[in-house]
ZADREN-326895 format. One record per residue: x, y, z of N, C-alpha, C in turn; residue in three letters. Coordinates in steps of 0.1 Angstrom, whole numbers, padded with zeros to 4 digits, always signed. Layout:
BEGIN
n_xx | n_yy | n_zz | ca_xx | ca_yy | ca_zz | c_xx | c_yy | c_zz | residu
X | Y | Z | X | Y | Z | X | Y | Z | Ala .
...
***
This chain:
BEGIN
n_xx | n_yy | n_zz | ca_xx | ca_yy | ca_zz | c_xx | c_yy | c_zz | residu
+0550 | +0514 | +0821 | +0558 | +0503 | +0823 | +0550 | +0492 | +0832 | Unk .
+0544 | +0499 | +0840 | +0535 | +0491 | +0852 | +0529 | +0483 | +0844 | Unk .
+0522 | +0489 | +0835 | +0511 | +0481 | +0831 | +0513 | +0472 | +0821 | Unk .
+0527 | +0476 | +0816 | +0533 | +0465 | +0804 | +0535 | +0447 | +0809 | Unk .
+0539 | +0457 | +0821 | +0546 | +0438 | +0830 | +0533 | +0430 | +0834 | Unk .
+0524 | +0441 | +0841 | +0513 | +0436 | +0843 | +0502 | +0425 | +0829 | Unk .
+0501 | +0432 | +0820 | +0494 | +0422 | +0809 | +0506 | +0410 | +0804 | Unk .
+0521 | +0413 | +0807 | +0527 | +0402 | +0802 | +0523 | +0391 | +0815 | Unk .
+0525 | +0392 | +0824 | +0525 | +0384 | +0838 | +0512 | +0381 | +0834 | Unk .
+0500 | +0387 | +0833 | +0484 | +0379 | +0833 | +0486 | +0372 | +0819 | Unk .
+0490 | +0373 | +0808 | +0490 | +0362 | +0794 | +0495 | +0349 | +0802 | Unk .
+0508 | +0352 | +0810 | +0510 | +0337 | +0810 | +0508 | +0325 | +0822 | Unk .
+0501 | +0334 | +0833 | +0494 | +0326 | +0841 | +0481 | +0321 | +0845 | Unk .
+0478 | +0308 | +0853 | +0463 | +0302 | +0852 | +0458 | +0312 | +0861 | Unk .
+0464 | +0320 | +0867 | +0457 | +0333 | +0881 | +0460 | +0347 | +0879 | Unk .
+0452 | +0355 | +0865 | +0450 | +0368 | +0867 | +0450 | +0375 | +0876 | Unk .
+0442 | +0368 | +0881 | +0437 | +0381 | +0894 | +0446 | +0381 | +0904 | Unk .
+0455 | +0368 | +0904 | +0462 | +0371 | +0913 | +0481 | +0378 | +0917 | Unk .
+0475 | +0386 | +0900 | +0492 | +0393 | +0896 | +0489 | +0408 | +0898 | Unk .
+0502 | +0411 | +0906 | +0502 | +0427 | +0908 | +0516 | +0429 | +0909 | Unk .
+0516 | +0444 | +0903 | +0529 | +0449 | +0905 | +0532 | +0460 | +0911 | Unk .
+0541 | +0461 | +0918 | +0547 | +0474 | +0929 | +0553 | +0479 | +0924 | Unk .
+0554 | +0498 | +0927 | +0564 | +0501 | +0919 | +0570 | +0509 | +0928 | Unk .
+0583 | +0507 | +0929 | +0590 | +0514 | +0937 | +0604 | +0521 | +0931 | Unk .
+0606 | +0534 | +0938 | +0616 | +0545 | +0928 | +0621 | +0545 | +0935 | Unk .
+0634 | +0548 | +0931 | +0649 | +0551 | +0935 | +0656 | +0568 | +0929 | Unk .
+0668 | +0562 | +0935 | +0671 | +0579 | +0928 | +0671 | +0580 | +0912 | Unk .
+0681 | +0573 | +0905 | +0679 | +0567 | +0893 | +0672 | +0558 | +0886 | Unk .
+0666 | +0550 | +0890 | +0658 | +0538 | +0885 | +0647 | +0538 | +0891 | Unk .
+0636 | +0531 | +0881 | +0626 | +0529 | +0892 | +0621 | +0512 | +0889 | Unk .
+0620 | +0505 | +0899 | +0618 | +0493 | +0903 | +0600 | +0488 | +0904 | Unk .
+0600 | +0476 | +0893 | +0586 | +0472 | +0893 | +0589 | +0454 | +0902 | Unk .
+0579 | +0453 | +0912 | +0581 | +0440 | +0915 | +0571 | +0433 | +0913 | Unk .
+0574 | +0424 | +0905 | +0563 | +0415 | +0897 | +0557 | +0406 | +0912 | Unk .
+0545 | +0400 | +0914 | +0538 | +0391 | +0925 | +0526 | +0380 | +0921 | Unk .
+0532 | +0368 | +0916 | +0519 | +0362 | +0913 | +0515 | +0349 | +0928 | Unk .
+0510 | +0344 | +0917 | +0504 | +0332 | +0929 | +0518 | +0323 | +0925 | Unk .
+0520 | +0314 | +0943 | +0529 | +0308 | +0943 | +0529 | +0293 | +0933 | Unk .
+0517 | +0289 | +0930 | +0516 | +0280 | +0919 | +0521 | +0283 | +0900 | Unk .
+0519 | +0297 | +0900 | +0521 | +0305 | +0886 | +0535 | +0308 | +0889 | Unk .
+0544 | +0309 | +0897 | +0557 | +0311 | +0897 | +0567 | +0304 | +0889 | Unk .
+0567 | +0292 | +0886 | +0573 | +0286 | +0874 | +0570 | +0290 | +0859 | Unk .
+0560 | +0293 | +0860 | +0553 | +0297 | +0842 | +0561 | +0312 | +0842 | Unk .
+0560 | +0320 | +0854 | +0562 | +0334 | +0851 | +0584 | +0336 | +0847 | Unk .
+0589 | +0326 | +0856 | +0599 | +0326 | +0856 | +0610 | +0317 | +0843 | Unk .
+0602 | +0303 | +0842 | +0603 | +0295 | +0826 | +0614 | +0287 | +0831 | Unk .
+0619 | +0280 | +0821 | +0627 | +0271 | +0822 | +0644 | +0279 | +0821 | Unk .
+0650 | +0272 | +0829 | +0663 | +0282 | +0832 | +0665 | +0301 | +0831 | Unk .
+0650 | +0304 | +0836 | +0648 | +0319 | +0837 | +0646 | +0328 | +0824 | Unk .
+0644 | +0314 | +0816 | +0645 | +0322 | +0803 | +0630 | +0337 | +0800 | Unk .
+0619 | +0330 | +0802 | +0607 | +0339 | +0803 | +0610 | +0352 | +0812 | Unk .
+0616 | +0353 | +0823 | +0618 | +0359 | +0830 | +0630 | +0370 | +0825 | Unk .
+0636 | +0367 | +0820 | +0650 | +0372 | +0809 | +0643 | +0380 | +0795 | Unk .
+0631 | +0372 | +0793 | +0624 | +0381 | +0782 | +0614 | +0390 | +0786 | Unk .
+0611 | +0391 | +0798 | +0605 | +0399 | +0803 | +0607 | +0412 | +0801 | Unk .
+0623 | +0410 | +0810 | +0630 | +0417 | +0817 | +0638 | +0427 | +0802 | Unk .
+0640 | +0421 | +0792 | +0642 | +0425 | +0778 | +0636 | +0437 | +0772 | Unk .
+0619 | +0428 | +0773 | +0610 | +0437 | +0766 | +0609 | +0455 | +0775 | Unk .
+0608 | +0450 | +0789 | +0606 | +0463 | +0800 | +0621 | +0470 | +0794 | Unk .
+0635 | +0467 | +0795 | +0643 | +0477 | +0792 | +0643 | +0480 | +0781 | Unk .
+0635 | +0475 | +0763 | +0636 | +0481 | +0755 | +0628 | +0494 | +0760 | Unk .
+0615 | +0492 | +0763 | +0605 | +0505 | +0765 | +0612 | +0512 | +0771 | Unk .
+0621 | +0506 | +0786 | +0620 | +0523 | +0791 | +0631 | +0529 | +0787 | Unk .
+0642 | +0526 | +0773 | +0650 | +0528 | +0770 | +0646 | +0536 | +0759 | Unk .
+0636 | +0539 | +0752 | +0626 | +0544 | +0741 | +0626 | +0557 | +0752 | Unk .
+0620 | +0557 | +0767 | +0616 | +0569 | +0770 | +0627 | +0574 | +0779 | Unk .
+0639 | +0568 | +0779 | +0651 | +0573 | +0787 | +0648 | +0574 | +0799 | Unk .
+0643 | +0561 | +0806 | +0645 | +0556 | +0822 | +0654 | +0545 | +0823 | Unk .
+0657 | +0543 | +0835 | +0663 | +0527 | +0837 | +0650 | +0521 | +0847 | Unk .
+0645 | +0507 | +0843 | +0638 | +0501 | +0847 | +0644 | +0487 | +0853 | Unk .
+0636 | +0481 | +0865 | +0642 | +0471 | +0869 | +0631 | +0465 | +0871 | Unk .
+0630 | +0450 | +0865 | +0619 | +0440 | +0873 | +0622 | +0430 | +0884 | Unk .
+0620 | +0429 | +0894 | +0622 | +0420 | +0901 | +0605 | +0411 | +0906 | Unk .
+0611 | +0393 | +0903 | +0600 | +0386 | +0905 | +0596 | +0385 | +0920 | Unk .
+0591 | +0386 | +0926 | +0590 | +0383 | +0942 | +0579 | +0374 | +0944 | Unk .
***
């Protein structure tokens, strides 16, 4: 999952290098927080959140394939 969000976040910003994601677990869920550069923050989030909504899409089809619950949050 890490690494899913991770290549989607580097396709759509001018700063690769400067996207990483944390993954933090819970009892139930486990939480990825997306981190780019504060200039790529519009690209990564889109217009009325929509990119950010397909993100968030694509991560709960997959972890729903492997029967997790996944959370993205942008930070």
């Amino acid at each position: 999952m890490r690494e899913l969000v991770e290549f989607l976040a580097k396709s759509l910003v001018d700063n690769p290098d400067k996207v990483s994601v944390k993954v933090v677990e819970s009892d139930k869920s486990l939480v990825l927080e997306l981190s780019v550069a504060p200039e790529d923050m519009g690209k990564v989030i889109g217009k009325q959140g929509r990119i950010a909504k397909a993100i968030r899409t694509i991560i709960k089809a997959a972890a729903t394939r492997e029967g997790k619950r996944v959370l993205v949050e942008i930070v």
